[in-house]
NUTI-847683 format. One line per field, with one value per residue (C-alpha): residue number from 1; residue in three letters; y, z, x. Coordinates in steps of 0.1 Angstrom, whole numbers. Each point is the difference from the previous one (the first is absolute). Layout:
# residues N
k: c(NUM|...) $
r: c(ALA|...) $
c2: c(Y|...) $
c3: c(Z|...) $
c1: c(X|...) $
# end
This chain:
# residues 333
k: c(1|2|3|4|5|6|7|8|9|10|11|12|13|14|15|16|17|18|19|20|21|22|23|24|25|26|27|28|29|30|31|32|33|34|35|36|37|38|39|40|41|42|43|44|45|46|47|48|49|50|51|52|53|54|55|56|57|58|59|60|61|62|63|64|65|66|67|68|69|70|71|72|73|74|75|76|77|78|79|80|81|82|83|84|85|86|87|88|89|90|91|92|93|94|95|96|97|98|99|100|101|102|103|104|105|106|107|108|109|110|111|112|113|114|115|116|117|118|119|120|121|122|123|124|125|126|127|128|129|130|131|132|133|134|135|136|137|138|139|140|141|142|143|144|145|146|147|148|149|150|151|152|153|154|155|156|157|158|159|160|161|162|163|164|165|166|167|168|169|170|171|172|173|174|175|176|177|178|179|180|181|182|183|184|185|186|187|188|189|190|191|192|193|194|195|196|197|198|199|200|201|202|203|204|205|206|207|208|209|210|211|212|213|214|215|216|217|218|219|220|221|222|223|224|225|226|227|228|229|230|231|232|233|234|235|236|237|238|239|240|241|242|243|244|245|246|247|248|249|250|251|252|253|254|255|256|257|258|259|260|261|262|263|264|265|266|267|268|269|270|271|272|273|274|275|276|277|278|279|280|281|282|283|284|285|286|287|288|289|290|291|292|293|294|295|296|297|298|299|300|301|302|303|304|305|306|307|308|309|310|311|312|313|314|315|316|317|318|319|320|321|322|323|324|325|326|327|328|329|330|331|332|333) $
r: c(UNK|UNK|UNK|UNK|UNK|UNK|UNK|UNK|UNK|UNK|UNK|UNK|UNK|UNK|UNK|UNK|UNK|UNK|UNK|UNK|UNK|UNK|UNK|UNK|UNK|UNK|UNK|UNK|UNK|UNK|UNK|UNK|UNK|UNK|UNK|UNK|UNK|UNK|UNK|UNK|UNK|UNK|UNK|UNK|UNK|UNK|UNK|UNK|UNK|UNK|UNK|UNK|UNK|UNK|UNK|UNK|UNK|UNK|UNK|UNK|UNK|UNK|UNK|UNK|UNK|UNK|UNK|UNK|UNK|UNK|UNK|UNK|UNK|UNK|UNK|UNK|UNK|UNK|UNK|UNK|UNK|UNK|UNK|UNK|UNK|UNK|UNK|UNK|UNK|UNK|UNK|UNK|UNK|UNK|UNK|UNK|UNK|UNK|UNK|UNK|UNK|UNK|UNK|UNK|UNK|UNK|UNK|UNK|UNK|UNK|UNK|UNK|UNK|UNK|UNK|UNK|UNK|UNK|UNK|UNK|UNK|UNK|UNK|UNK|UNK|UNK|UNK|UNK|UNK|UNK|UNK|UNK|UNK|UNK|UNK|UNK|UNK|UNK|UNK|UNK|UNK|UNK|UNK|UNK|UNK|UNK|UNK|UNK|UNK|UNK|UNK|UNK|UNK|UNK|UNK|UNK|UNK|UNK|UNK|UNK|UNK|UNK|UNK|UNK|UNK|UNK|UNK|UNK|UNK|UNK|UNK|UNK|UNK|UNK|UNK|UNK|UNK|UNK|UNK|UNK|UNK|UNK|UNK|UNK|UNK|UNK|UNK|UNK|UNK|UNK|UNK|UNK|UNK|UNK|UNK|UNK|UNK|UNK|UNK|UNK|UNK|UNK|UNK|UNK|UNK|UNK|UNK|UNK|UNK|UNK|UNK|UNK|UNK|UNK|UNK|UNK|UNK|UNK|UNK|UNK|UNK|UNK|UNK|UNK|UNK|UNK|UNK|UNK|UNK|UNK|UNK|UNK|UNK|UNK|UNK|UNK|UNK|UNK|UNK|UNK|UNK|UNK|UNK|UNK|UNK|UNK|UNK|UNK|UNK|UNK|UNK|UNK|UNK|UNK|UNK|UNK|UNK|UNK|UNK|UNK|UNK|UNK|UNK|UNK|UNK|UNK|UNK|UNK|UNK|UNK|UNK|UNK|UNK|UNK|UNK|UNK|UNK|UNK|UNK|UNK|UNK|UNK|UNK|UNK|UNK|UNK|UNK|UNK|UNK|UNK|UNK|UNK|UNK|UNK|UNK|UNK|UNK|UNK|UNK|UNK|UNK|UNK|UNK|UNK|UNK|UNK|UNK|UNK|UNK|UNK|UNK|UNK|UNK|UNK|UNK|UNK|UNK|UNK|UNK|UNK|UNK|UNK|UNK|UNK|UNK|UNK|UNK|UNK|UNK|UNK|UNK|UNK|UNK) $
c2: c(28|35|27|38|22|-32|-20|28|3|-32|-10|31|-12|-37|16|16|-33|-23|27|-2|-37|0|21|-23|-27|15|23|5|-23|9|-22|20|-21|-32|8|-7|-33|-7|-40|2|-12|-23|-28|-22|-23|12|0|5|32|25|15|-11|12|27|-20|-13|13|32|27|13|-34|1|31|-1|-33|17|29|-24|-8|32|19|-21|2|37|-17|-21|21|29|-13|-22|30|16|-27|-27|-31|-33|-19|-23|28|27|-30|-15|39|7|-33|7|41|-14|-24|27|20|-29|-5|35|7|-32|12|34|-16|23|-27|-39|-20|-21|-20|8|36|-10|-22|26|29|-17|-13|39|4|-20|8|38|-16|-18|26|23|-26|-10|35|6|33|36|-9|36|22|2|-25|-25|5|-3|-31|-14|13|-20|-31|-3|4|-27|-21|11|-11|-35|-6|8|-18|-34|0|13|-29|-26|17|-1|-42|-8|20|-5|-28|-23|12|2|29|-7|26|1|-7|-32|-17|-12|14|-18|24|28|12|31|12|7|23|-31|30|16|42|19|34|35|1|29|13|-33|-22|-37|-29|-28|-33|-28|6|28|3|7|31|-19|-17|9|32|-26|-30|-30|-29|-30|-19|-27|-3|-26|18|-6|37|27|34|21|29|22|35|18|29|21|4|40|4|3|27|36|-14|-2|-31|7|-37|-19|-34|-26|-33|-26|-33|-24|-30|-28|21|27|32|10|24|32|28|27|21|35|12|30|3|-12|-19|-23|-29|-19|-34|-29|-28|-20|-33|-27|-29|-29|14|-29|25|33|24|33|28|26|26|28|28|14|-17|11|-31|22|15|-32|-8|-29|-25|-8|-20|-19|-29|-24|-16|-34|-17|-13|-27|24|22|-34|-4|29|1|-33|23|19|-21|-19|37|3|-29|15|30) $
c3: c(-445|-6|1|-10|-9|4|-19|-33|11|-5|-29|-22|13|-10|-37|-3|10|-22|-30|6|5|-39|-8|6|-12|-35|-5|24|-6|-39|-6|-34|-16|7|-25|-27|8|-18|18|32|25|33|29|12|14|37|2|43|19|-16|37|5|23|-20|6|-34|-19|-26|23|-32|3|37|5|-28|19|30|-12|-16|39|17|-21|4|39|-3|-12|25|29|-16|-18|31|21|-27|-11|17|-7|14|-8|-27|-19|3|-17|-27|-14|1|-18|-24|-2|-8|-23|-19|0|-13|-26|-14|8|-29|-28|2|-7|30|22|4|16|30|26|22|0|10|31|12|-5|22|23|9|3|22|23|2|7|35|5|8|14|30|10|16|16|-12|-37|-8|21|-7|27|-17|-30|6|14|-33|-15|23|-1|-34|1|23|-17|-36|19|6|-31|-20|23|3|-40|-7|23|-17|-36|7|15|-33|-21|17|17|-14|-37|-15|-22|-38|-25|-34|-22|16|-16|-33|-26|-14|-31|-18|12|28|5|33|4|13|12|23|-11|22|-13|17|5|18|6|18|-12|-1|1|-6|25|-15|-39|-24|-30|-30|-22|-24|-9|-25|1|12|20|7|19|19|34|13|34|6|32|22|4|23|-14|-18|3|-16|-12|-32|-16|-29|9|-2|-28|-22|22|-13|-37|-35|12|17|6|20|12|11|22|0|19|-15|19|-9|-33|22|2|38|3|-24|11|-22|-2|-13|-12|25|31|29|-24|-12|29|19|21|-6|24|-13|14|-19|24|-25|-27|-31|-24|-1|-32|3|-27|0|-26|-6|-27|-8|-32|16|23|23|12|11|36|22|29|25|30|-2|21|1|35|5|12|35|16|11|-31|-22|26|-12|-36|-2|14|-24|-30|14|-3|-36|-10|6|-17) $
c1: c(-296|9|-27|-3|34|24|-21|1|37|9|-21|18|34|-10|-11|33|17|-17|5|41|-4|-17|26|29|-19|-7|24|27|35|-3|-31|-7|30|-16|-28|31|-9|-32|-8|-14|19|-16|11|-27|21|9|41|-5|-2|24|10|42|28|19|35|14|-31|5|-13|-18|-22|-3|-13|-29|-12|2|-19|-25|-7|0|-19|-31|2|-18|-28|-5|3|-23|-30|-11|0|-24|-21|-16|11|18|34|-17|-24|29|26|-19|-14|43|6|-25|11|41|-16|-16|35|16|-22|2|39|-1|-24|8|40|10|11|-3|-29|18|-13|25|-5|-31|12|23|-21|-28|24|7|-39|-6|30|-13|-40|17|19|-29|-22|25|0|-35|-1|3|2|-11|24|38|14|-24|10|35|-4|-12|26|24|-16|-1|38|2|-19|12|36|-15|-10|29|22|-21|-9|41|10|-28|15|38|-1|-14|22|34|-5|27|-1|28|9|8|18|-21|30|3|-31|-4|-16|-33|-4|18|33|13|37|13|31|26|23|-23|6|-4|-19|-16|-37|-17|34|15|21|-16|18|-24|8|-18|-6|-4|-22|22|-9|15|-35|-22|-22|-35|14|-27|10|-16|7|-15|-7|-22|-13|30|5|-19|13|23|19|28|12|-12|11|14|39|10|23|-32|-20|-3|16|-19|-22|-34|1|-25|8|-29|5|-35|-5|-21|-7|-15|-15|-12|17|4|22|14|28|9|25|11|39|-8|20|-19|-24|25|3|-22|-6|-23|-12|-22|-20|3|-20|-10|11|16|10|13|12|13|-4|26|-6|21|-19|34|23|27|13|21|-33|-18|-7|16|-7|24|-1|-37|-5|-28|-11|-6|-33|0|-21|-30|0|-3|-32|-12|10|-25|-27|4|5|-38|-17|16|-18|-37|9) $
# end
């Protein structure tokens, strides 16, 4: 346990680090438009460990669950070497510190209360406890301290690649991939562009492969599928084509998934360049029904945003195992 100058050291750089960590958790990523949304939003229901390979994944995505993962590893490694304390006191204070996070990153309508936050974030934890513990000798001098830092790296390494292996067999692993526009509608009605245009977004020319949501639908678009949980995710391309950036409309375009009468994912969008496009992967595991709300603030229809190319992924054998899992721990909420 550190004593004397290294001790004060490291307890002011550990205040400085859990301050930016609250940062980012609160405000950072443009949290102060979330409070637009007046319902708090929560996930009790644990979807897995959010920690995947990057390959085929919206790097956006990727790299906030990644991030989730590392930047809990600090306080693993550091508080150990300040305070007293074993593997099982040291996890359940973190569990319940993240819990508390949660719970206020909800009421204060700043972020969302989810259990897998939670997992992930505890997951990195503990990675950064072992890694100090395996090292035994001159913890308080630079070479010992380095050697932290290395082993957490390793095992940080580990992790990601045995939980992104776990994560990627039960995703890919014989699902088959399904456009949207190939499903029937249970309610209301959507128009999909049957000519595929191509248009400019962010300065490129995009030529949607699959399908292409038509601008041609009204200003607020509702519609329902039903999936009857035979899908694991979804993912696609949003965004407010450039023809309509820097003219009269201020337009802002919103996408929400509801599934199964809860809302679970929102993106918005602004007709700003480099505000105006975006991806979306979504999990869908045991979900029956899913309706998307695309609502477009501007009257003028040449202004409203589009979707092209969004897939859903079928169910294989082990993600149905799972999806029953999770369908028992539904029932005792």
């Amino acid at each position: 346990m550190y004593q004397g100058k290294l001790r004060k050291i490291t307890l002011i750089l550990l205040a400085l680090y859990t301050v930016l960590t609250l940062y980012f958790l609160y405000v950072g990523f443009d949290r102060a438009s979330f409070l637009q949304d007046s319902s708090m939003r929560y996930s009790l229901i644990p979807e897995g460990i959010p920690l995947h390979f990057p390959m085929g994944r919206s790097f956006q995505i990727w790299f906030f669950e990644l991030g989730n993962f590392v930047a809990f590893i600090p306080f693993g490694m550091v508080i150990p070497l300040l305070f007293r304390c074993n593997f099982i006191r040291f996890i359940t204070l973190f569990i319940l510190f993240i819990t508390i996070v949660e719970i206020l990153q909800m009421l204060s309508r700043l972020g969302s209360f989810d259990i897998d936050d939670i997992i992930i974030n505890t997951l990195g934890a503990a990675v950064g406890y072992w890694a100090q513990r395996l090292v035994r000798r001159d913890r308080d001098n630079f070479k010992g301290i380095s050697r932290i830092i290395l082993t957490a790296i390793v095992l940080a390494i580990g992790v990601i690649a045995i939980v992104g292996g776990i994560n990627h067999y039960l995703q890919k692993g014989g699902g088959e991939v399904v456009a949207l526009n190939e499903l029937t509608l249970k309610e209301e009605s959507v128009l999909w562009d049957e000519t595929l245009l191509s248009f400019t977004s962010v300065g490129k020319k995009v030529e949607p492969q699959i399908n292409l949501y038509s601008r041609k639908n009204t200003r607020t678009n509702e519609f329902t599928y039903l999936l009857n949980g035979k899908y694991t995710r979804m993912a696609g391309n949003f965004a407010i084509p450039d023809d309509v950036i820097n003219a009269a409309s201020n337009g802002r375009s919103e996408i929400i998934f509801i599934a199964d009468g809860t809302e679970i994912y929102s993106l918005g969008l602004l007709a700003e360049i480099g505000l105006n496009q975006d991806t979306f992967q979504i999990p869908l595991n045991g979900v029956n029904e899913l309706t998307i709300q695309l609502m477009n603030d501007d009257p003028n229809l040449a202004t409203n945003a589009v979707m092209w190319d969004v897939t859903l992924t079928e169910v294989n054998t082990g993600q149905m195992m799972i999806n029953r899992m999770k369908e028992k721990l539904r029932s005792l909420f």
